[in-house]
Each structure stands twice: as structure tokens, then as C-alpha cells.
C-alpha positions in Angstrom: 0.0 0.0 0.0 3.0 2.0 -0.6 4.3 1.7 3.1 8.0 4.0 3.3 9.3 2.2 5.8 11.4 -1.1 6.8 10.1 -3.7 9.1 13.2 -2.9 11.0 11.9 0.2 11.7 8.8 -1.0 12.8 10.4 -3.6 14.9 12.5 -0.5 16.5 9.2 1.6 17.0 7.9 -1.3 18.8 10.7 -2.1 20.6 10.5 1.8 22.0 6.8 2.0 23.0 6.8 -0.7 24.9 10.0 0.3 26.5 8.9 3.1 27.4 5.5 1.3 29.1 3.0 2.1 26.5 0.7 -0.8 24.9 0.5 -1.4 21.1 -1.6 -2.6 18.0 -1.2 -3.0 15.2 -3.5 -2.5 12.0 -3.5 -5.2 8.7 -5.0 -5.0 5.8 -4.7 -7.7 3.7 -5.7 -8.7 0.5 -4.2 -5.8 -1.2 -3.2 -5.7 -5.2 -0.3 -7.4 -5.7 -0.5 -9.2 -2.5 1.0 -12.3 -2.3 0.4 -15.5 -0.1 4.4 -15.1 0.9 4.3 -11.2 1.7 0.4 -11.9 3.5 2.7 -14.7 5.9 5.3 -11.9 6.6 2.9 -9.6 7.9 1.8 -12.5 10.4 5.4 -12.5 11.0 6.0 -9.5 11.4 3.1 -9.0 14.1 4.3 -12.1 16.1 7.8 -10.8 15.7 6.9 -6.7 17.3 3.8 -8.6 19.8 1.3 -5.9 19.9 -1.0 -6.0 22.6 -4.0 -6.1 20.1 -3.5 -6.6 16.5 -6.7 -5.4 13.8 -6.7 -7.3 10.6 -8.7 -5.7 7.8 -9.6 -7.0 4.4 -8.6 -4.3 1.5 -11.5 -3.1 -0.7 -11.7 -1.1 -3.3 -12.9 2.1 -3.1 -13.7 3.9 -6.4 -11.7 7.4 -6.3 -8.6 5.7 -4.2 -5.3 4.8 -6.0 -5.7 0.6 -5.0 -9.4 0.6 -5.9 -9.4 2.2 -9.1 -6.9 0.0 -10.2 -9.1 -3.0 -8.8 -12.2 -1.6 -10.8 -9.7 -1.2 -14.0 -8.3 -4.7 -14.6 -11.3 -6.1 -13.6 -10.8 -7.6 -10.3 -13.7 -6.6 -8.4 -16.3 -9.2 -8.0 -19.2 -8.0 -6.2 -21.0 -4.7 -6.4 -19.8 -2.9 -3.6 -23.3 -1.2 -2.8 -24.4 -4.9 -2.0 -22.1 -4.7 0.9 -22.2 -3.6 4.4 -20.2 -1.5 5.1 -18.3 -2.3 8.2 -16.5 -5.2 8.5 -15.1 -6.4 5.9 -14.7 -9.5 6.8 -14.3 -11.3 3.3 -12.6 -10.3 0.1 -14.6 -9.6 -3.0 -11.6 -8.9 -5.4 -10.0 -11.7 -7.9 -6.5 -10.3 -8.1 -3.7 -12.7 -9.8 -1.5 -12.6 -7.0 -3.8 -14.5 -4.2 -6.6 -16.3 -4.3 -10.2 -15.1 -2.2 -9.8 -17.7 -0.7 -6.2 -17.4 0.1 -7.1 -14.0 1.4 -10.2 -15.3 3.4 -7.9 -17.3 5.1 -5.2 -15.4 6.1 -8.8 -12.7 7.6 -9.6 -16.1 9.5 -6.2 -17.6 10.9 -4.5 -14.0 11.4 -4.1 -14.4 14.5 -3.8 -18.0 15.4 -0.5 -17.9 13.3 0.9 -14.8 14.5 0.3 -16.8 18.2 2.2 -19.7 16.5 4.8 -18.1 15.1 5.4 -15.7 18.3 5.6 -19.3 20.1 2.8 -18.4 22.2 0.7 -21.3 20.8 3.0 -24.2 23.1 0.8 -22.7 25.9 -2.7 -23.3 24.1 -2.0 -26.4 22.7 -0.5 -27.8 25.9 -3.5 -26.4 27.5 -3.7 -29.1 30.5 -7.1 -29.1 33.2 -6.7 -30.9 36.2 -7.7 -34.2 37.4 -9.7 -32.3 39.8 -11.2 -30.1 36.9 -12.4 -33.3 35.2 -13.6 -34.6 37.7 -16.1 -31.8 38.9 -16.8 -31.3 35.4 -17.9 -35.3 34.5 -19.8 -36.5 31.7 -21.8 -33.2 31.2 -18.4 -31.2 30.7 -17.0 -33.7 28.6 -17.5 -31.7 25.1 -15.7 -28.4 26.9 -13.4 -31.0 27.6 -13.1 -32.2 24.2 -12.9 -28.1 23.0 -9.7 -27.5 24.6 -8.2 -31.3 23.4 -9.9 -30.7 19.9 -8.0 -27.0 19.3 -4.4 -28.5 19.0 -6.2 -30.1 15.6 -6.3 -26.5 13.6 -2.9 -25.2 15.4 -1.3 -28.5 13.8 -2.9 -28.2 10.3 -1.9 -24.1 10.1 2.1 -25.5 11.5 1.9 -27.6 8.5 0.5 -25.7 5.9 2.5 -22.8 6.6 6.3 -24.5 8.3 9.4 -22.6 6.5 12.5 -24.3 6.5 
């Protein structure tokens, strides 16, 4: 989106709020023109790396009368009338841009943040989430399935490891 600056010097900037005791966040967007599955995966990266306290992840659209949505609206990437739309949140993509799929994108909306927690390393706590024999005893048959909730989320933490593990 024609950011002019290095994610060193965000790293910095982080680096010097927090040490001076302020919180963060961070804002996303994603899905932007030219966007591609790898540079999508370094802004995860990038948030797990700088740890905001909060981190908002947007889906681009395409504005008429804006630099990115006019050129969405000239090549033809825009899928949906825009008027059809609420207009807060935008929570899926509507564009078809070569670089990344919707899908792609709809993913990387849904999964933000349980892959910045993996790749910050925060996700060893969640998935070695461990309750107490005298937790499952006082919760017994009838607690079983929030039982099974906290067992069942390792199963997405594993598949987003795998799909997304860099070597």
C-alpha cells in the first residue's frame, strides 16, 4: 500500500513504545493488489515478531476514487458490487486479483491471529493447555464436550504449523 518504511523500523518503533510502558496494536489489511500469499505470511510474521497488545486485521477493498481501488475496478478484479455490501466489517474479500486467491485471502482474515500466536511461540501454551484431574472430575460426563474443545484445538494449530512451516 506503498508503506515507506522497513520492518526494521517498525520492529524499532515497537521495541521503544513498549519500552517506554505504552501498549500497542497493530492495523492489517490484507488482500491488497499485488498481494501475495508469501508477503500476506510476513505480515503475520512481522506481528508475532513486534507482539502488539492487540492486533486489527482488515480485508482491502476497493474504493472507487482511491489509488488501490481504481486500479481494482480497472483490470477487472472486483467481483461484487460494492453497494451490496455492508459497510463495516469487511470481513471477506470480493476482489480476484492474480497474485492470491479469495480464498487465500479469506484465510489469512480467519487464521490471522492463530498464526501470529504460533509463530510468536505463544501457541505451546494453548495447545499444551492441560485441566486438572480435579477439573475433570467436577466437570464429568456433562463437561466432557468443553473437555473435548480444549483437546480438539491443538487439531487447527497442527494443520496451520503444516501448511505454513518454513525451512
Amino acid at each position: 500500500m506503498g508503506r515507506r518504511y522497513s520492518n526494521s523500523t517498525v520492529i524499532k518503533a515497537f521495541s521503544k513504545v513498549k519500552g517506554a510502558g505504552m501498549s500497542t496494536s497493530s492495523e492489517n489489511v490484507i488482500g491488497v493488489p499485488h498481494e501475495t500469499v508469501r508477503s500476506m505470511l510476513e505480515t503475520v510474521k512481522l506481528n508475532a515478531k513486534v507482539d502488539p497488545l492487540s492486533a486489527n486485521v482488515n480485508v482491502f477493498y476497493p474504493f472507487r476514487g482511491t489509488e488501490l481501488g481504481d486500479l481494482c475496478h480497472k483490470n477487472g478484479w472486483v467481483e461484487s458490487d460494492l453497494r451490496k455490501i455492508a459497510l463495516f466489517p469487511f470481513t471477506s474479500s470480493i476482489l480476484r486479483i492474480p497474485t492470491a486467491s479469495k480464498g487465500q485471502i479469506d484465510f489469512f482474515w480467519n487464521n490471522f491471529h492463530a498464526m501470529q500466536s504460533f509463530y510468536s511461540g505463544r501457541h505451546g501454551r494453548m495447545l499444551r493447555y492441560k485441566i486438572s484431574a480435579s477439573v475433570k472430575e467436577a466437570l464429568g460426563s456433562t463437561g466432557f464436550s468443553e473437555f473435548g474443545r480444549f483437546q480438539a484445538f491443538a487439531g487447527p494449530w497442527n494443520r496451520v504449523r503444516a501448511a505454513f512451516r518454513t525451512r
